[in-house]
SEFIFI-350476 format. One record per residue (C-alpha): x negated, y negated, z; residue in three letters. Coordinates in pm, 1 decimal. Layout:
BEGIN
PT       east      north         up   rest
PT          X          Y          Z    Ala
...
END
This chain:
BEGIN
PT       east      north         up   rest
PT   -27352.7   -16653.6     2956.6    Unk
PT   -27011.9   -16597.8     3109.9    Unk
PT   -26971.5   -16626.7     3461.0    Unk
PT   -26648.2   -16478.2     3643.2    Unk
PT   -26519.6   -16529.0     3990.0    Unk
PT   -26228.1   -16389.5     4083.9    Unk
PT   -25965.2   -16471.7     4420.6    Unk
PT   -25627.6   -16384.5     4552.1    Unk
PT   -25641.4   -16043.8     4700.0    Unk
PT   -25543.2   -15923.8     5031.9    Unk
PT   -25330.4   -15707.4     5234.1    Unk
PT   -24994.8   -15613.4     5130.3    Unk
PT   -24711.0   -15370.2     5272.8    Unk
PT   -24631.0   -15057.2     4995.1    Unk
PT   -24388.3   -15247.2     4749.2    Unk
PT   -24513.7   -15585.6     4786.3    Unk
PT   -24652.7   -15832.4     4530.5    Unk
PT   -25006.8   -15987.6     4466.1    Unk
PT   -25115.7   -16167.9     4179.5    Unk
PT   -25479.7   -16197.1     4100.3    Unk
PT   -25655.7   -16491.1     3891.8    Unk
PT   -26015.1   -16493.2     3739.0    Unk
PT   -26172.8   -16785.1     3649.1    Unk
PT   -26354.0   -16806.2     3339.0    Unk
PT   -26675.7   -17000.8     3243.2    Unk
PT   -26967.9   -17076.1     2992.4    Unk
PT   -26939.5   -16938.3     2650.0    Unk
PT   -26582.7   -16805.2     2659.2    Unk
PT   -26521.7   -16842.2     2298.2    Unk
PT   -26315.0   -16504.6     2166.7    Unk
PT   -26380.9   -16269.4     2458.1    Unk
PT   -26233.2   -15982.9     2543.5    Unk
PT   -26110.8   -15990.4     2908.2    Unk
PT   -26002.6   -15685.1     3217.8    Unk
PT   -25895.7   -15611.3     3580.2    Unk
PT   -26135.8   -15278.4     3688.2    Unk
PT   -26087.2   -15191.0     4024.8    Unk
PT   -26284.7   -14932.1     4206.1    Unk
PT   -26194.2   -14763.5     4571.3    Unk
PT   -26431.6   -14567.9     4800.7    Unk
PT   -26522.0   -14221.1     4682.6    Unk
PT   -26405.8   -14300.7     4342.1    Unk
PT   -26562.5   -14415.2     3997.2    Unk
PT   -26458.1   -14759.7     3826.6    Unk
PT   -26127.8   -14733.0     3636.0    Unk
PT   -26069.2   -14979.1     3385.5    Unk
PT   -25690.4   -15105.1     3526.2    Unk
PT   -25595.6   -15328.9     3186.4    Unk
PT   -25770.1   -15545.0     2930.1    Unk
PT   -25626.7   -15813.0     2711.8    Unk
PT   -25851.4   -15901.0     2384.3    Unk
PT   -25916.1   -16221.8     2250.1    Unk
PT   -25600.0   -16241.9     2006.3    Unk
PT   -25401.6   -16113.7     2309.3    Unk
PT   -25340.8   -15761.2     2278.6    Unk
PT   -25279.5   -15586.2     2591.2    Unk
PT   -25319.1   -15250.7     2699.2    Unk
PT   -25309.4   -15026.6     3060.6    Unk
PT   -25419.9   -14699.5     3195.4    Unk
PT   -25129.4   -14473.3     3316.3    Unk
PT   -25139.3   -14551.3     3708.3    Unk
PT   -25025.6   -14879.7     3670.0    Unk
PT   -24824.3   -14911.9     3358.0    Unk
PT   -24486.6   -15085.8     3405.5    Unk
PT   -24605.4   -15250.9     3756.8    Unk
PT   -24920.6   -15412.4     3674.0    Unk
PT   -24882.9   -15704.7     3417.4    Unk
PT   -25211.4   -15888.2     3275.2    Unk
PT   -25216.2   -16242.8     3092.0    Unk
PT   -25427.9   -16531.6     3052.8    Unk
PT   -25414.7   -16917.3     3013.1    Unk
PT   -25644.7   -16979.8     2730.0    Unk
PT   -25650.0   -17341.7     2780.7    Unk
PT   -25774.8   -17338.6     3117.3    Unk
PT   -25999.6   -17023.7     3097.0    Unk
PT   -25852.2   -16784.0     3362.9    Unk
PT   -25702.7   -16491.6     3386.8    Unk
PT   -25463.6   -16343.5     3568.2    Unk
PT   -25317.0   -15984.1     3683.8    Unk
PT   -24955.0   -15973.8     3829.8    Unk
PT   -24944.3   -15642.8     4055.3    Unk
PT   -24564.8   -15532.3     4154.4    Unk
PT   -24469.2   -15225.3     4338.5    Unk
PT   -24809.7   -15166.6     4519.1    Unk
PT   -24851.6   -14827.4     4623.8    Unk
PT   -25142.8   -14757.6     4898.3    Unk
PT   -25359.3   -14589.8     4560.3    Unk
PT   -25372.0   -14931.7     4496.3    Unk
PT   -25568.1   -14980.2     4723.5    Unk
PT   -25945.9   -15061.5     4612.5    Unk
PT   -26184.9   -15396.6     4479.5    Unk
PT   -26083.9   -15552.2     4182.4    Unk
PT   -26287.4   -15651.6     3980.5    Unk
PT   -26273.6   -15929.0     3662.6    Unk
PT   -26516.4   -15868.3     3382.2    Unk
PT   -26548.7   -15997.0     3037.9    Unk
PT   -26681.6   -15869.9     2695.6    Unk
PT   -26829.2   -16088.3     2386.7    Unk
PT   -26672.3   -15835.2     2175.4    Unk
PT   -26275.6   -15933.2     2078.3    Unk
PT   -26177.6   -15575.2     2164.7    Unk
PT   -26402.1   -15506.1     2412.8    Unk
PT   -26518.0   -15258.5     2147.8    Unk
PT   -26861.2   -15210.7     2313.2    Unk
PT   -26764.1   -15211.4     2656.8    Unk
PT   -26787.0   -15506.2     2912.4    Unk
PT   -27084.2   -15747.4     2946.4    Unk
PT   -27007.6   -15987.1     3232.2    Unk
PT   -26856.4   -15917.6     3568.4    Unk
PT   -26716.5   -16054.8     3923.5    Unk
PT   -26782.0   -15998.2     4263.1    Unk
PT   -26453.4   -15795.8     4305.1    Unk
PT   -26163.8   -15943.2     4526.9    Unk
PT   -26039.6   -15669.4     4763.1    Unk
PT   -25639.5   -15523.7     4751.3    Unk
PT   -25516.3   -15349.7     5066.7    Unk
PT   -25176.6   -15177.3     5031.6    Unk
PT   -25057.7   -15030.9     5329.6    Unk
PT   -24789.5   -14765.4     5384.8    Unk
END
């Protein structure tokens, strides 16, 4: 009962900036939220997830560049990407859990807003 949409990708030059927002709705009460992002020939990597009280956490490729945080009060979520590199490259995708961990995985997903990082 969560329903995700998520905007602001696009095409970038390597080093450039994009910042991503997800918008959150329904039953958003003490979810666990996180950026995916998936390019072609490879599996879904989970990118970063913040829980419910706010703990963050990233995978190794984008530690120190990629920077997730959400605005509570207006449901939406956000992922500030520095320092693209073209293995950026790939559809993002928001996604949600009803867990405040995300203990059990995620339940509720985007469409996926495409990043293009070009050398």
């Amino acid at each position: 009962q969560v329903q995700l949409v998520e905007s602001g990708g696009g095409s970038v030059q390597a080093g450039g900036s994009l910042r991503l927002s997800c918008v959150a709705s329904g039953n958003t009460d003490n979810i666990c939220m996180a950026w995916f992002r998936q390019a072609p020939g490879k599996e879904r990597e989970r990118v970063t997830r913040i829980t419910a009280d706010g703990s963050t956490s990233y995978s190794e490729s984008v530690e120190g560049r990629f920077t997730i945080t959400k605005d509570n009060a207006k449901n939406t979520l956000f992922l500030q990407m520095n320092s693209l590199k073209p293995e950026d490259t790939a559809v993002y995708y928001c996604a949600a859990s009803r867990y405040t961990y995300c203990w059990r995985g995620m339940d509720y997903w985007g469409s996926g807003t495409p990043v293009t990082v070009s050398s």
